[in-house]
ChimeraX commands (.cxc) that place a marker at each C-alpha (Angstrom):
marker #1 position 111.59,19.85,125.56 radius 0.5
marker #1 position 114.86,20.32,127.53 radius 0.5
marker #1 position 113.87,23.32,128.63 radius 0.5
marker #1 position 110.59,22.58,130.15 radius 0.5
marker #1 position 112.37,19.68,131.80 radius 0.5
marker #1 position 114.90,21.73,133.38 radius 0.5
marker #1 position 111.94,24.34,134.46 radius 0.5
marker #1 position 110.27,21.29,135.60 radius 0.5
marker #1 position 113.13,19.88,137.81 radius 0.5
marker #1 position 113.93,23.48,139.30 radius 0.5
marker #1 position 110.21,24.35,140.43 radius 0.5
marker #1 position 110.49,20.18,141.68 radius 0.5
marker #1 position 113.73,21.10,143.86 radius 0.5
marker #1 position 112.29,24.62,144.67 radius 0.5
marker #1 position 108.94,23.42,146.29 radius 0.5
marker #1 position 110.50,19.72,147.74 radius 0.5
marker #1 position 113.00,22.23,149.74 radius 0.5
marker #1 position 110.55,24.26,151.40 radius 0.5
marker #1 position 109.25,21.20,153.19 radius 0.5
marker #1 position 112.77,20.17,154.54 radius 0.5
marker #1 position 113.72,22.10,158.23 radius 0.5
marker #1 position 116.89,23.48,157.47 radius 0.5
marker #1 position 119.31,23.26,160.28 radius 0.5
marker #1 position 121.02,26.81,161.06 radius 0.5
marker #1 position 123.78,27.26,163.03 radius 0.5
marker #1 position 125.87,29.69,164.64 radius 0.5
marker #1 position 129.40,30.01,165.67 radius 0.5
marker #1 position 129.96,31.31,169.70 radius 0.5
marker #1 position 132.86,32.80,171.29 radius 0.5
marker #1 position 133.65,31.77,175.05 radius 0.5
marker #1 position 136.03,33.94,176.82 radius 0.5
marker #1 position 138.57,31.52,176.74 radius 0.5
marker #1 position 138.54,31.95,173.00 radius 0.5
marker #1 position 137.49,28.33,172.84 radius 0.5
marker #1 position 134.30,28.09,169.94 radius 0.5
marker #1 position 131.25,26.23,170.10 radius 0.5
marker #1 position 129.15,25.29,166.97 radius 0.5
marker #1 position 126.10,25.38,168.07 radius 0.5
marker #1 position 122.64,24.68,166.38 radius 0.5
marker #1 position 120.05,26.96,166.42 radius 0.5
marker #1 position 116.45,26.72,168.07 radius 0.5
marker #1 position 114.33,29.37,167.04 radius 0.5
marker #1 position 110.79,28.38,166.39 radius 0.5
marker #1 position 108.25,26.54,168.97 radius 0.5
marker #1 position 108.92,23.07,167.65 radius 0.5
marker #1 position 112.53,23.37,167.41 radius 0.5
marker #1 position 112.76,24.68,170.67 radius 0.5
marker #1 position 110.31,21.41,172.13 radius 0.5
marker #1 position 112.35,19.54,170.12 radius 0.5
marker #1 position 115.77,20.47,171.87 radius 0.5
marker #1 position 118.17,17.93,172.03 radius 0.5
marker #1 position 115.70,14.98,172.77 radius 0.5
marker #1 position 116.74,11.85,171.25 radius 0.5
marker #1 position 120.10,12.43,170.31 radius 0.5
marker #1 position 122.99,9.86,171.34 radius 0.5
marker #1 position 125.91,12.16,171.82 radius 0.5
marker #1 position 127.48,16.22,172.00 radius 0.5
marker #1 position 130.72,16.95,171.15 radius 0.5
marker #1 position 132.43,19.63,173.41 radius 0.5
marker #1 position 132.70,21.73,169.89 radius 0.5
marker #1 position 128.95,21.39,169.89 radius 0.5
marker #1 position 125.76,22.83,171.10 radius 0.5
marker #1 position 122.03,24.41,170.89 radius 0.5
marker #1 position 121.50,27.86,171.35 radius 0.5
marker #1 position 117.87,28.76,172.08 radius 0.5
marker #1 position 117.12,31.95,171.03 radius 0.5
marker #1 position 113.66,33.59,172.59 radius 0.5
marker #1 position 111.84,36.69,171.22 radius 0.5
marker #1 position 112.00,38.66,174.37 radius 0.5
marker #1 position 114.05,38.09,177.62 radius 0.5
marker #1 position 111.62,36.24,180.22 radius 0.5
marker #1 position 112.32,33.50,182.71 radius 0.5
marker #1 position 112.39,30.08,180.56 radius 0.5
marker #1 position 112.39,26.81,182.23 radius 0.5
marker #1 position 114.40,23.67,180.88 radius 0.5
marker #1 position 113.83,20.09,181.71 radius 0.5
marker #1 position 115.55,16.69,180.20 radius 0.5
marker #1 position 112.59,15.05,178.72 radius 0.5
marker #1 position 113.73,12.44,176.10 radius 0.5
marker #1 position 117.38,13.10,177.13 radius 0.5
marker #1 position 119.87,10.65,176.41 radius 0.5
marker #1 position 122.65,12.61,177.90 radius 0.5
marker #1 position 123.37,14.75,180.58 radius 0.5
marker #1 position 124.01,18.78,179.93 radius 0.5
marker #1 position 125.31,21.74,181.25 radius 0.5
marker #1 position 122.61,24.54,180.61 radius 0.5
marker #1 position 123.91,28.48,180.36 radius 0.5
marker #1 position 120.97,30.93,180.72 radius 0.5
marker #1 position 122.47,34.34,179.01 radius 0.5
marker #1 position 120.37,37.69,178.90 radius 0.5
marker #1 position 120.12,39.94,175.69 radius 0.5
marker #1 position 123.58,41.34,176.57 radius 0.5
marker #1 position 124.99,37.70,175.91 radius 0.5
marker #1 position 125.93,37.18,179.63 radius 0.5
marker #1 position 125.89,34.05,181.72 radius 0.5
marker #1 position 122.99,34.77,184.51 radius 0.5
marker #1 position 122.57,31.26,185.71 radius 0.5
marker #1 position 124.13,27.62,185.31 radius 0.5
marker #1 position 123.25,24.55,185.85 radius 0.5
marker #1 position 125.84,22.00,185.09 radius 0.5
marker #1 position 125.93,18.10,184.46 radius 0.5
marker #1 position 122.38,18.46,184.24 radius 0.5
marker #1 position 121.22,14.38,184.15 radius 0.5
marker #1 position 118.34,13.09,181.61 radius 0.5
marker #1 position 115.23,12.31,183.35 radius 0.5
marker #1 position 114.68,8.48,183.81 radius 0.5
marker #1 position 111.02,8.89,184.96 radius 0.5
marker #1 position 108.05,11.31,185.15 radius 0.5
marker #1 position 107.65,13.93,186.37 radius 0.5
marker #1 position 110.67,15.56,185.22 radius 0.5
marker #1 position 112.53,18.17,187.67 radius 0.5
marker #1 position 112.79,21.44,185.75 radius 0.5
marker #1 position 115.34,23.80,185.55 radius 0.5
marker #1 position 114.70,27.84,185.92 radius 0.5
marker #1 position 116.83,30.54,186.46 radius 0.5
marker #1 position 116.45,33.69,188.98 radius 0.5
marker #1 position 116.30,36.34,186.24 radius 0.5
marker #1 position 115.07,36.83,183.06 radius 0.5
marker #1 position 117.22,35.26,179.82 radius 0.5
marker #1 position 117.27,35.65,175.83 radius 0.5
marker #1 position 118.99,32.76,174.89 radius 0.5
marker #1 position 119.56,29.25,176.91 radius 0.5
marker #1 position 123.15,27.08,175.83 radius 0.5
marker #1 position 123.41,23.52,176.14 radius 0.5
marker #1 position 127.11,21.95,176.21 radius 0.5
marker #1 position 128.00,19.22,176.55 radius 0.5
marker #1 position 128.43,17.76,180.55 radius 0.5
marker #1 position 131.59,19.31,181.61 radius 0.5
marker #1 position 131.89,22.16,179.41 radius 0.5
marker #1 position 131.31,24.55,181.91 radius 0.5
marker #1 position 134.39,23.22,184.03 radius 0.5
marker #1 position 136.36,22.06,181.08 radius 0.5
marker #1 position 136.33,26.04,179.87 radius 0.5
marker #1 position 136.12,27.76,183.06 radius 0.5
marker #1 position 132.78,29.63,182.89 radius 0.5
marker #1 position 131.37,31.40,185.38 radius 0.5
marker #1 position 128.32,34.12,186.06 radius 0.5
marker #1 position 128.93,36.92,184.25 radius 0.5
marker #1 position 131.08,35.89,181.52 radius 0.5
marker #1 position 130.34,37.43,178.12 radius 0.5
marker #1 position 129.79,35.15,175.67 radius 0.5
marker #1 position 130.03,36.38,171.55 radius 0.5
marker #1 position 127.88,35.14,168.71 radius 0.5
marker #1 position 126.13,37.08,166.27 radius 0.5
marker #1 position 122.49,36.33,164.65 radius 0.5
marker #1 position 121.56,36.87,161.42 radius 0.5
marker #1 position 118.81,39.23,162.66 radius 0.5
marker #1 position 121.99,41.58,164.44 radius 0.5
marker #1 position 123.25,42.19,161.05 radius 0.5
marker link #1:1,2 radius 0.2
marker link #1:2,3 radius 0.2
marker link #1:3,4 radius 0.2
marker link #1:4,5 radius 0.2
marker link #1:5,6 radius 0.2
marker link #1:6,7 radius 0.2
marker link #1:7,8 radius 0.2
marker link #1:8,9 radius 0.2
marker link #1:9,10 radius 0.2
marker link #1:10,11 radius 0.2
marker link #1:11,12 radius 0.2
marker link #1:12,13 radius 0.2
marker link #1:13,14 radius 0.2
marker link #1:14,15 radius 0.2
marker link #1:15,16 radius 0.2
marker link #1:16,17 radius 0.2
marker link #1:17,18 radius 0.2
marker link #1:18,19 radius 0.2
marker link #1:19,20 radius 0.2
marker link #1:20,21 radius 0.2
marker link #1:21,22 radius 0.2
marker link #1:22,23 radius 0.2
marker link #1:23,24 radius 0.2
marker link #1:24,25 radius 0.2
marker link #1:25,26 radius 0.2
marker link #1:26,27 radius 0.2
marker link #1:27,28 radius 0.2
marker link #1:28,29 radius 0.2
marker link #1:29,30 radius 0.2
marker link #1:30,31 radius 0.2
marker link #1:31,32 radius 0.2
marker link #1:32,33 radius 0.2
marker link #1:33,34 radius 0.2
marker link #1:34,35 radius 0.2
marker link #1:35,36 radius 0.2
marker link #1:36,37 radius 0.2
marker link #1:37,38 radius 0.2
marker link #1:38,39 radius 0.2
marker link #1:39,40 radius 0.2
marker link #1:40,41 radius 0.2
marker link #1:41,42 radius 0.2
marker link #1:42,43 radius 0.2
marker link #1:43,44 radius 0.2
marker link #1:44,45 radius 0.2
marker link #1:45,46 radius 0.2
marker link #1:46,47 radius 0.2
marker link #1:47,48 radius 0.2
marker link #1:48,49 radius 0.2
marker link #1:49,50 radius 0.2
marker link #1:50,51 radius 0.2
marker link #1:51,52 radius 0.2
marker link #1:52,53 radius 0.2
marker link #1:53,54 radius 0.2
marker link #1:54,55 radius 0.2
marker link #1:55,56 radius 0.2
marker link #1:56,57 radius 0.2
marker link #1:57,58 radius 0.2
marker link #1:58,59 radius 0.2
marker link #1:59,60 radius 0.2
marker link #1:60,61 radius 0.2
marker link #1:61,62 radius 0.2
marker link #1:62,63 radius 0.2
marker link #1:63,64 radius 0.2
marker link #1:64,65 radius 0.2
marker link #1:65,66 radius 0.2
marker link #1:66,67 radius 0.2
marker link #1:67,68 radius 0.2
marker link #1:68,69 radius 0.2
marker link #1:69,70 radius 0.2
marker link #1:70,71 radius 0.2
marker link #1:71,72 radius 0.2
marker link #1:72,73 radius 0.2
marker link #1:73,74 radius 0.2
marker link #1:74,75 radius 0.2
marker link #1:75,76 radius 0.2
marker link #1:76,77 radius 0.2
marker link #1:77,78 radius 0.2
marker link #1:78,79 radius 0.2
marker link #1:79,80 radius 0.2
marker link #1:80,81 radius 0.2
marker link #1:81,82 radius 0.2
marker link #1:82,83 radius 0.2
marker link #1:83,84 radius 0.2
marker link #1:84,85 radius 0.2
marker link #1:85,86 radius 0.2
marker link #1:86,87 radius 0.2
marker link #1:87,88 radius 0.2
marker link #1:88,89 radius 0.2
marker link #1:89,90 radius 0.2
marker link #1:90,91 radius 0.2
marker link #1:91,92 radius 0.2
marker link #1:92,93 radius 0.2
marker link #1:93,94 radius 0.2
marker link #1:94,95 radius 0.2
marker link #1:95,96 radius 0.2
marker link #1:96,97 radius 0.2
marker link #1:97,98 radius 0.2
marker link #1:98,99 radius 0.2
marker link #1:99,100 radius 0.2
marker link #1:100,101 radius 0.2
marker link #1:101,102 radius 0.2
marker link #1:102,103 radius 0.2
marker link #1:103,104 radius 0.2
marker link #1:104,105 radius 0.2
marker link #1:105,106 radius 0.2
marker link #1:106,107 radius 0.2
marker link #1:107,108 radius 0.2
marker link #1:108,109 radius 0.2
marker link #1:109,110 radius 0.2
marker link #1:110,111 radius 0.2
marker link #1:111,112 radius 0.2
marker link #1:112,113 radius 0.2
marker link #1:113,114 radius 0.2
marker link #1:114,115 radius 0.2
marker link #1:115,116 radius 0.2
marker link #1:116,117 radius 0.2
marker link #1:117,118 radius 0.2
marker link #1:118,119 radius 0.2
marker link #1:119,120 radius 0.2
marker link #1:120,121 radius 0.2
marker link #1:121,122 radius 0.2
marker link #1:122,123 radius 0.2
marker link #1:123,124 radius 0.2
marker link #1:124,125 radius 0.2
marker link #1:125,126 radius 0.2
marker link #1:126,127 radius 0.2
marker link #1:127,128 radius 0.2
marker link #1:128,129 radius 0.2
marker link #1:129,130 radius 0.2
marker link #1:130,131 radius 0.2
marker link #1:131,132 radius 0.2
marker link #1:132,133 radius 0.2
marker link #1:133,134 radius 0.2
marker link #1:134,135 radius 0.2
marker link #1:135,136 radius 0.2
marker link #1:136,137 radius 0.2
marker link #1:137,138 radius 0.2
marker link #1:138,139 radius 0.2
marker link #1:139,140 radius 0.2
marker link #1:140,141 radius 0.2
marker link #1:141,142 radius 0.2
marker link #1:142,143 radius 0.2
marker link #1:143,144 radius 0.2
marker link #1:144,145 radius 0.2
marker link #1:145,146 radius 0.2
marker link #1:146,147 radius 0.2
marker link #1:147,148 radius 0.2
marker link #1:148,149 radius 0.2
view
């Protein structure tokens, strides 16, 4: 009896987790040595999702959007509660555009945000990051995926 109980609860926990998003996350250098926890946005939906809705960012804190191939990926502040400053990196991990103290949008249409060349992965900070740690074009910035392992 106990043990078909226990079997019972583990297959229970087993398939309720599978229908919970688990939040990933992944630690990032800046040159200054200064890190940045930031959450990861890997699928479609996560990546829609973004930030929208949330009330606040810590300057410890972030999103990193991660994209299957380097391409030229437009941002806009949909749903934004508060403003951003948006790195554009390519697959080397370098900063090839910036747009800082990027504001939410109050109305439609929304202004969107696209760099000149082709990125990997887009950072959001929080407003004042980019100043507050000195980055600039070019910087290398150092993180590692679980799919560089």
């Amino acid at each position: 009896m106990i043990n078909t109980l226990i079997t019972f609860i583990t297959l229970f926990m087993i398939l309720f987790s599978q229908n919970l998003p688990l939040k990933k996350f992944v630690q990032i250098f800046l040159p200054n040595e200064t890190s940045i926890t930031a959450e990861l946005a890997i699928t479609d939906e996560e990546r829609q999702l973004g930030l929208m809705f949330r009330e606040k960012i810590n300057y410890d804190q972030g999103m990193l959007f991660v994209f299957e191939e380097e391409g030229i990926h437009s941002f806009w502040m949909k749903n934004m509660k508060i403003p951003l400053d948006l790195l554009w990196l390519d697959k080397n991990k370098r900063i090839i555009h910036i747009e800082e103290c990027v504001p939410p949008c109050k109305r439609d249409p929304c202004p969107s945000y696209t760099p000149r060349y082709s990125a990997m992965y887009v950072l959001e900070l929080k407003a004042g990051s980019v100043n507050e740690n000195g980055l600039e074009l070019y910087d290398k910035l150092d993180f590692i995926l679980e799919t560089e392992l």
